[in-house]
C-alpha positions in Angstrom: -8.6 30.9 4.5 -4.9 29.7 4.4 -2.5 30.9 1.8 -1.1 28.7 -0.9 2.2 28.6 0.4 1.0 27.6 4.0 -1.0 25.1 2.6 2.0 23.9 0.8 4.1 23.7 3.6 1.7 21.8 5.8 -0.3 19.4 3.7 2.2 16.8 3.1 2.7 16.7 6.6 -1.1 16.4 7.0 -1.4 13.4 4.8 1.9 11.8 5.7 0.8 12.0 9.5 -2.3 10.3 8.8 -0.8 7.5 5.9 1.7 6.6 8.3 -0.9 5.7 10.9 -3.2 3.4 8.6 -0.1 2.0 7.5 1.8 1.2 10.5 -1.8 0.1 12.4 -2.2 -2.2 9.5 0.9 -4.2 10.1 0.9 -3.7 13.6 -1.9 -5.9 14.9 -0.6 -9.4 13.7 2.5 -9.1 16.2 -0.3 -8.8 18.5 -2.9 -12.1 17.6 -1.6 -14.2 20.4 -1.9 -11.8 23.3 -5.1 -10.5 22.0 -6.1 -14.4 21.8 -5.5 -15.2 25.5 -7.2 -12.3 26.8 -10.7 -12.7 24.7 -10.1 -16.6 25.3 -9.8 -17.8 21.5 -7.3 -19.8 19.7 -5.0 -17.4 17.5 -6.5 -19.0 14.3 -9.7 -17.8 15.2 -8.4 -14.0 14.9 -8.0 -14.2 11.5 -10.9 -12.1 10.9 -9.6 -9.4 12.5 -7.0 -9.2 10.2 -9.0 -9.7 6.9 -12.2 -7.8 8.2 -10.0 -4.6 7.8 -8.4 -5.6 4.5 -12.0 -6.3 3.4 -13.1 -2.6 4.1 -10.2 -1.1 2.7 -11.2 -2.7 -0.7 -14.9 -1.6 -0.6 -14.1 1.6 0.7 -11.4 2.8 -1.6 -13.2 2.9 -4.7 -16.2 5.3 -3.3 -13.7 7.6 -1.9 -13.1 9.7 -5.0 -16.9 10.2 -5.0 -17.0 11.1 -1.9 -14.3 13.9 -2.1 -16.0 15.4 -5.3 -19.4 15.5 -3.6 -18.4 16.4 -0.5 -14.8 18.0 -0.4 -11.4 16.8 0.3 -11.3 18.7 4.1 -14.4 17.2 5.2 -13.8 13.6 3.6 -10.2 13.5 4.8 -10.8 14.9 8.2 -14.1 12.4 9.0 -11.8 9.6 7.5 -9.1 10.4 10.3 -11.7 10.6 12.7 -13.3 7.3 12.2 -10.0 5.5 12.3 -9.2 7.1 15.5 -12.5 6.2 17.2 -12.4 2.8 15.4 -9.1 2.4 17.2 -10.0 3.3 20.5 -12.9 0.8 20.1 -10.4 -2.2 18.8 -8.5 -1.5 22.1 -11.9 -1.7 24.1 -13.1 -4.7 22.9 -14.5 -7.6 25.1 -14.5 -10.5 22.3 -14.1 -11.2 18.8 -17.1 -9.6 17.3 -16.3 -6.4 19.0 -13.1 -6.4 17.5 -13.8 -7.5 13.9 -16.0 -4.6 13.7 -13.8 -2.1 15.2 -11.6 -3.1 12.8 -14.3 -3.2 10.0 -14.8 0.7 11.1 -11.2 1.2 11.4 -11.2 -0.2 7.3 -13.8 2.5 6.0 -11.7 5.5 7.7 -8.8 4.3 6.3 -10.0 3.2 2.7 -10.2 7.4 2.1 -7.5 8.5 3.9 -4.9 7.5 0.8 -7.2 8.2 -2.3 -8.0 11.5 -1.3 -5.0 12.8 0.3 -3.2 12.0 -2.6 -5.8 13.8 -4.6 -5.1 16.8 -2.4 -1.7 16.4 -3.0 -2.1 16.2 -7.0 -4.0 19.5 -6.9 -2.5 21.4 -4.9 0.7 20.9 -6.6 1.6 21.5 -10.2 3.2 19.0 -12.1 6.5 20.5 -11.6 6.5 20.0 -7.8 4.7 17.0 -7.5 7.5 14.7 -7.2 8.8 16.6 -4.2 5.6 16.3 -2.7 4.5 12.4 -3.2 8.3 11.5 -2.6 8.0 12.9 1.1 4.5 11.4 1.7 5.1 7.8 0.7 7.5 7.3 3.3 5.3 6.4 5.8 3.6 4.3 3.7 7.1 2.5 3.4 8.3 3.2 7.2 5.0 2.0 8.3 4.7 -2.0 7.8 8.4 -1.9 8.4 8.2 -0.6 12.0 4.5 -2.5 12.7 6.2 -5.6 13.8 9.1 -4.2 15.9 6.7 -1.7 17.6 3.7 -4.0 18.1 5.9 -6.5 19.4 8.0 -4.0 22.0 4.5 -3.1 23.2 2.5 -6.1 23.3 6.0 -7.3 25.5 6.5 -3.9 28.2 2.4 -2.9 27.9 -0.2 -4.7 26.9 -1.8 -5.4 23.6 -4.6 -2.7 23.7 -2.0 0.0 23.6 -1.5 -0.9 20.0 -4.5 0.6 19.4 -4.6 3.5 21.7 -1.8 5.0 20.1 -3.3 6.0 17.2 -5.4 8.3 19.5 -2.5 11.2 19.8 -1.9 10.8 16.2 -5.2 11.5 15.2 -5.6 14.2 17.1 -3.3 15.8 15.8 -3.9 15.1 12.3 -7.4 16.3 13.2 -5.9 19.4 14.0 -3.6 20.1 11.1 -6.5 19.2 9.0 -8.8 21.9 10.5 -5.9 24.5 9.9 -4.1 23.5 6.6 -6.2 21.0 4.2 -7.7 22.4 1.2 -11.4 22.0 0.4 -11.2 20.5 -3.4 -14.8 19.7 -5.1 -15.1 18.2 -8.2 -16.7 20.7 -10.9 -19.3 18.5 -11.8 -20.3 16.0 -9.3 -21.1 12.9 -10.5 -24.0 10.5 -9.1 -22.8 7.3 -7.5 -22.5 4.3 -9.6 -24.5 2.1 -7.5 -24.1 -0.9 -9.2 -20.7 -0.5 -9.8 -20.3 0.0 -6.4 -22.2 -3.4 -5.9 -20.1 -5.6 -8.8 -16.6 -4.1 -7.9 -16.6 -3.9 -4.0 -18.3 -6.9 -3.9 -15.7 -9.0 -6.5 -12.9 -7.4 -5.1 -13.8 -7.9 -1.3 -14.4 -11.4 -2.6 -10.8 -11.9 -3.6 -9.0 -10.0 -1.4 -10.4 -12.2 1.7 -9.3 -15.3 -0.4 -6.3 -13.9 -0.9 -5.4 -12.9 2.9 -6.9 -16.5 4.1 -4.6 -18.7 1.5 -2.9 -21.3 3.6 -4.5 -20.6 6.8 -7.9 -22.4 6.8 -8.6 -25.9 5.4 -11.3 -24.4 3.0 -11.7 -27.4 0.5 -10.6 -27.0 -3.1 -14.5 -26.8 -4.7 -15.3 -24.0 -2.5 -11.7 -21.9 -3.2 -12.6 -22.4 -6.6 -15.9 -21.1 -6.8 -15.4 -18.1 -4.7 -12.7 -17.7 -6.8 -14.6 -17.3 -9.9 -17.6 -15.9 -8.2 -15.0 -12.9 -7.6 -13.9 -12.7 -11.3 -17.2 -12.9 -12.5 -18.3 -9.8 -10.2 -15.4 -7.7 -11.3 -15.8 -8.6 -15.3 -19.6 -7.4 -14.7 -18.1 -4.4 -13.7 -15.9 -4.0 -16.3 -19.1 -4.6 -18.8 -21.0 -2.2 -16.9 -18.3 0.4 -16.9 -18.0 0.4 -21.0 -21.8 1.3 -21.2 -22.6 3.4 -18.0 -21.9 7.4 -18.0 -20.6 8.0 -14.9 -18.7 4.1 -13.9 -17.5 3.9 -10.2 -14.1 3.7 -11.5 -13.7 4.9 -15.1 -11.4 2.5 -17.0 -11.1 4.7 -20.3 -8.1 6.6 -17.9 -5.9 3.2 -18.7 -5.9 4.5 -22.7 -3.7 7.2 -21.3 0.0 5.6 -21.8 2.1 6.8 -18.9 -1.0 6.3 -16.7 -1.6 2.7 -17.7 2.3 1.5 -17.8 2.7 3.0 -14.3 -0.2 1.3 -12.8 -0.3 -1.9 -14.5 3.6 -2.5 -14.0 3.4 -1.3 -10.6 0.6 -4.2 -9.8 3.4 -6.6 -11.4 6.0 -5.1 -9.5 4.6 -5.4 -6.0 3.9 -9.2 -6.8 7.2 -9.8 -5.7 7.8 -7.0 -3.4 4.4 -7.7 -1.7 6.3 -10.9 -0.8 9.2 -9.8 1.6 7.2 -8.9 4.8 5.8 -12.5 4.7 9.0 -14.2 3.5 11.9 -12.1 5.6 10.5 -12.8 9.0 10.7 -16.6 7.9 14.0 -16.4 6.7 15.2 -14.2 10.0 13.4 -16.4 12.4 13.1 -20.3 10.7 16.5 -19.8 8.6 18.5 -17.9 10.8 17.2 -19.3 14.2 16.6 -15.5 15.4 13.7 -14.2 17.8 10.8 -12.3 16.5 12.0 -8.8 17.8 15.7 -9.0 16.2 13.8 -10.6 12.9 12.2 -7.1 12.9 15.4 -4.8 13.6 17.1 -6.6 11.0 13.9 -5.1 8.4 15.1 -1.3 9.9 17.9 -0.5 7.5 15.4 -1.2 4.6 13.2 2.0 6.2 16.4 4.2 7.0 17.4 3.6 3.2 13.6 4.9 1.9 13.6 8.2 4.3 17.5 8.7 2.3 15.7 8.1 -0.7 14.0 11.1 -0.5 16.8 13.6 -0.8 18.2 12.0 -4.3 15.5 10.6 -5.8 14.4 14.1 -7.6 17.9 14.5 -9.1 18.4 11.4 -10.3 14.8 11.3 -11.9 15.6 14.4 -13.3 19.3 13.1 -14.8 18.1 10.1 -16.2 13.8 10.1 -16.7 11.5 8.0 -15.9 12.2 5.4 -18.5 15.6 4.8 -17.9 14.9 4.9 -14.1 12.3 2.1 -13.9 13.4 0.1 -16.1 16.4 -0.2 -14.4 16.2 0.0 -10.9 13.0 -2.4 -11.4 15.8 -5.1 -12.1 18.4 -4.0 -9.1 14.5 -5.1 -7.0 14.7 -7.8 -8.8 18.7 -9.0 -7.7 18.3 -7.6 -4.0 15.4 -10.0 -3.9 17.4 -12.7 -5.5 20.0 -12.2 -3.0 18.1 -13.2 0.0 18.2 -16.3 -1.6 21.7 -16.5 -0.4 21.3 -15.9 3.1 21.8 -18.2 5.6 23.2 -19.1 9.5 26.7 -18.5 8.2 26.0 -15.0 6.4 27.6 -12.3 8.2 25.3 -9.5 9.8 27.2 -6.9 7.9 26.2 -8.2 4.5 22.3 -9.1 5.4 22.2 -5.0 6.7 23.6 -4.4 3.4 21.2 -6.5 1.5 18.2 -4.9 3.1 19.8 -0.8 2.6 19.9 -2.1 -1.0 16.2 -3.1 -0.9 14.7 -0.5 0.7 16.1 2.5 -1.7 15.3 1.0 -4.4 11.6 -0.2 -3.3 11.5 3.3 -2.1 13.2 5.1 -5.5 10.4 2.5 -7.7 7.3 3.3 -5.5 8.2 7.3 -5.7 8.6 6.8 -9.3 6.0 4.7 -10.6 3.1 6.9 -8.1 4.1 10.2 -9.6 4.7 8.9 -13.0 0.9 7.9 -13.2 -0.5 11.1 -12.7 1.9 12.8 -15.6 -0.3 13.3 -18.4 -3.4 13.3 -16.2 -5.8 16.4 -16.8 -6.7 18.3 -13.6 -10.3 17.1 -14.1 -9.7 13.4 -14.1 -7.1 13.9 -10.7 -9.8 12.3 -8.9 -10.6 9.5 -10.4 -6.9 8.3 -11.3 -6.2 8.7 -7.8 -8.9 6.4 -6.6 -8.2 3.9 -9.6 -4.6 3.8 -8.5 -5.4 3.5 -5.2 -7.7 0.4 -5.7 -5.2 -1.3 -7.9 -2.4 -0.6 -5.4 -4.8 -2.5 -2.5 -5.4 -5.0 -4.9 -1.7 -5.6 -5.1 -0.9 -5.7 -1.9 -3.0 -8.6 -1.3 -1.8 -10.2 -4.4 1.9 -10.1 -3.4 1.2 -11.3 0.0 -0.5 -14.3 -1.2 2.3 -14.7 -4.0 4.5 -15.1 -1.6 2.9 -17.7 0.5 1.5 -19.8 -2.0 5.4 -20.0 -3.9 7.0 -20.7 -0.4 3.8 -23.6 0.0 4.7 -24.7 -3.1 8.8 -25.7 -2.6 8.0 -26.3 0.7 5.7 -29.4 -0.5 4.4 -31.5 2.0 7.6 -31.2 3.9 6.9 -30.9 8.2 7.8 -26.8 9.0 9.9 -28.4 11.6 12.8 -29.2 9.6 14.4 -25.9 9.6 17.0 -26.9 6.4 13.9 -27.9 4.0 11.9 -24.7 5.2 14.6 -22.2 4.6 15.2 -23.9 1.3 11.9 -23.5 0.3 12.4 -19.6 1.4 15.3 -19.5 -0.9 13.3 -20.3 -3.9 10.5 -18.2 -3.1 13.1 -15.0 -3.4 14.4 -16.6 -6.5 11.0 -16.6 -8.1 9.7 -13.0 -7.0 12.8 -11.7 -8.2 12.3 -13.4 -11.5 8.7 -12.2 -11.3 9.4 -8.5 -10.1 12.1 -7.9 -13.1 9.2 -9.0 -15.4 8.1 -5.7 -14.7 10.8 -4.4 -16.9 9.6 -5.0 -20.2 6.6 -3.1 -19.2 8.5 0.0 -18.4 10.6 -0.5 -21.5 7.4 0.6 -23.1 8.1 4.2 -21.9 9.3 7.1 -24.2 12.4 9.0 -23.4 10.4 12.0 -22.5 7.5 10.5 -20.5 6.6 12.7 -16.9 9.2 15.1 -18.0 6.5 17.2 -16.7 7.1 16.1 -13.3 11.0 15.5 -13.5 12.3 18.5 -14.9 10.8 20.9 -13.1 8.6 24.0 -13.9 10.2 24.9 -17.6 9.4 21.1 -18.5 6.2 21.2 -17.3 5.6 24.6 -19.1 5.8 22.9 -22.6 5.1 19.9 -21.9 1.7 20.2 -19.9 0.8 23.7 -18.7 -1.3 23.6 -15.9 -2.2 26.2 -13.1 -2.9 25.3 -9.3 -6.3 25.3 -8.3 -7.3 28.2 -5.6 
């Protein structure tokens, strides 16, 4: 068996290889819906599905995953999960016609709803607190990098190659994260496995799923008003059943007793609040690049580069600073800088110079970077070793949940300025842009008053380093 420090060593790379695959594939295919279109012989519109089909998955897939890695263990989980998405990719790019594709991509959903639950949990116990930050501060950057880069890449290759190489490049990837897994993941179990939570597998995929294909499809289809409405509170009234059945059932799919812990519950519920706006900015930049600034897609999507160059810098001073200034100080205020780098895309127009849109988007990308790094180790602070799993799989599905929220937060606030206004008048459109920023940002710095909430010592654990984390919550490294 591999040696601690080997496994150390390699299993960030491991789980970073394979996030920044699901992540980038996840962005990736929208540049692609018109080619993809023409050669199955559909409109566009009608390619939809493809995209929420594998949003869908991810949401009923991600809460079962933390099962799944206590029953089954975290090598075997993580590797099958790589090698479903591999194969499900390979099929996307062999597809004949829709169905095919949507489920390919539905396949593609399921390997990558356990790919970030339970490679963060193999992160959280391999690690003691005292190292974690390190850790989870080099593995979210693919998940940063990654629908950055989806639009420039899937654009460059849909142009030179064709649109099914989009897919098969995720073959050499996997492969290789196949391989690293084989030599260097751990085999975590949980204790005590629990039984599934059938029902709550029923109620909470099934609400969530629900609302998360709402979500993605707002705008897009001319569903009428009565039936948005009650698929709307169909959704909510599968996930309050769950939350009903959770208080009463002994082993809940998701066990929502972890949000009495403080850090735990500040840094995922302000998180969700936080990525309402941030969730925004890959649907609102590309309008502002291309609508406001008159630009074509591939230089809208180098212009959203500097953001990822400014999150890989991230990593190298993110520890100290965390470690300078703690976690409350930290979140509280870089959440606002979000929250005025946001603003100032309100400001940017044809006459802006280039210089000072780069800068913006450096600005925004460290600190989206520096919040993400904070607020995903932060939840895991006060965390007992036993309950690793299920915090990661709770954050996990609350992060998904977000994702779709801030997506659809900013499309419905741009819908909303933008009125009944023709998106041919390119003055009225980017005005309605503007405001969209203006209210994210207000909505982002929100945020703030949850992380005020924090004490001055909260995740000191994780901040300071191993002497901290000695008084503060001694824990030893599993085998």
């Amino acid at each position: 068996m591999t040696d601690a420090s080997t496994v150390k060593r390699y299993l960030p790379w491991v789980v970073a290889t394979a996030l920044f695959m699901e992540q980038l594939d996840a962005t990736i295919v929208n540049t692609a819906i018109p080619s993809i279109a023409a050669t199955l012989q559909v409109t566009p519109l009608s390619l939809k599905s493809v995209v929420t089909s594998y949003i869908i998955s991810l949401a009923v897939g991600i809460p079962v995953s933390g099962w799944m890695a206590d029953r089954f263990g975290t090598r075997k989980v993580f590797g099958i999960a790589i090698a479903v998405f591999t194969l499900a990719s390979v099929l996307c790019g062999l597809a004949q016609n829709v169905p095919m594709m949507v489920a390919a991509r539905m396949l593609q959903g399921l390997g990558g709803a356990m790919m970030m639950p339970v490679g963060r949990l193999a992160i959280i116990r391999t690690f003691p607190k005292s190292e974690l930050l390190a850790a989870m501060n080099f593995v979210i950057i693919p998940a940063l990098i990654g629908p950055l880069l989806g639009p420039t890449v899937g654009g460059l290759m849909v142009h030179w190659v064709s649109w099914r190489a989009i897919f098969f490049v995720n073959v050499p990837v996997g492969l290789i994260a196949l391989y690293l897994v084989y030599r260097h993941m751990p085999d975590y179990k949980g204790d005590n496995p629990r039984p599934l939570d059938v029902v709550g597998l029923i109620l909470f995929s099934s609400g969530t799923a629900i609302l998360s294909w709402l979500l993605e499809i707002f705008g897009e289809h001319s569903l009428d008003p009565t039936t948005v409405i009650l698929m709307f509170a169909l959704s909510v009234s599968l996930i309050a059943a769950y939350v009903w059945h959770a208080s009463d059932f002994a082993f809940p799919l998701l066990r929502l007793a972890l949000f009495k812990v403080r850090t735990f519950r500040i840094a995922v519920v302000g998180g969700f609040i936080t990525r309402l706006g941030v969730g925004g900015l890959p649907f609102l930049l590309p309008l502002l690049y291309q609508l406001g600034l008159g630009l074509p897609a591939w230089k809208s999507g180098l212009l959203m580069m500097p953001a990822a160059a400014a999150a890989m810098c991230m990593k190298l001073v993110a520890p100290k600073i965390l470690a300078r200034f703690g976690y409350r100080q930290v979140l509280v205020v870089n959440t606002l800088f979000i929250g005025v780098t946001i603003g100032l895309f309100s400001l940017v127009n044809a006459g802006t110079p280039l210089i000072a849109i780069v800068g913006i988007g450096l600005l925004q990308g460290f600190f989206n970077s520096m919040q993400f790094s904070s607020m995903n180790t932060l939840a895991y602070a006060d965390i007992e070793q036993r309950e690793s799993s299920m915090a990661s799989t709770l954050s996990s599905s609350f992060q998904q949940l977000s994702m779709s929220f801030g997506l659809a937060c900013g499309s419905i606030v741009t819908a909303w300025f933008l009125g009944k206004v023709p998106q041919t008048n390119q003055v009225m459109v980017t005005n309605a842009i503007h405001h969209a920023f203006l209210t994210l940002s207000v909505v982002t710095m929100f945020s703030a008053l949850l992380f005020v909430r924090l004490r001055r010592g909260d995740g000191e654990s994780i901040s300071k380093g191993k002497a901290a984390a000695a008084v503060a919550a001694p824990e030893t490294t599993p085998p």
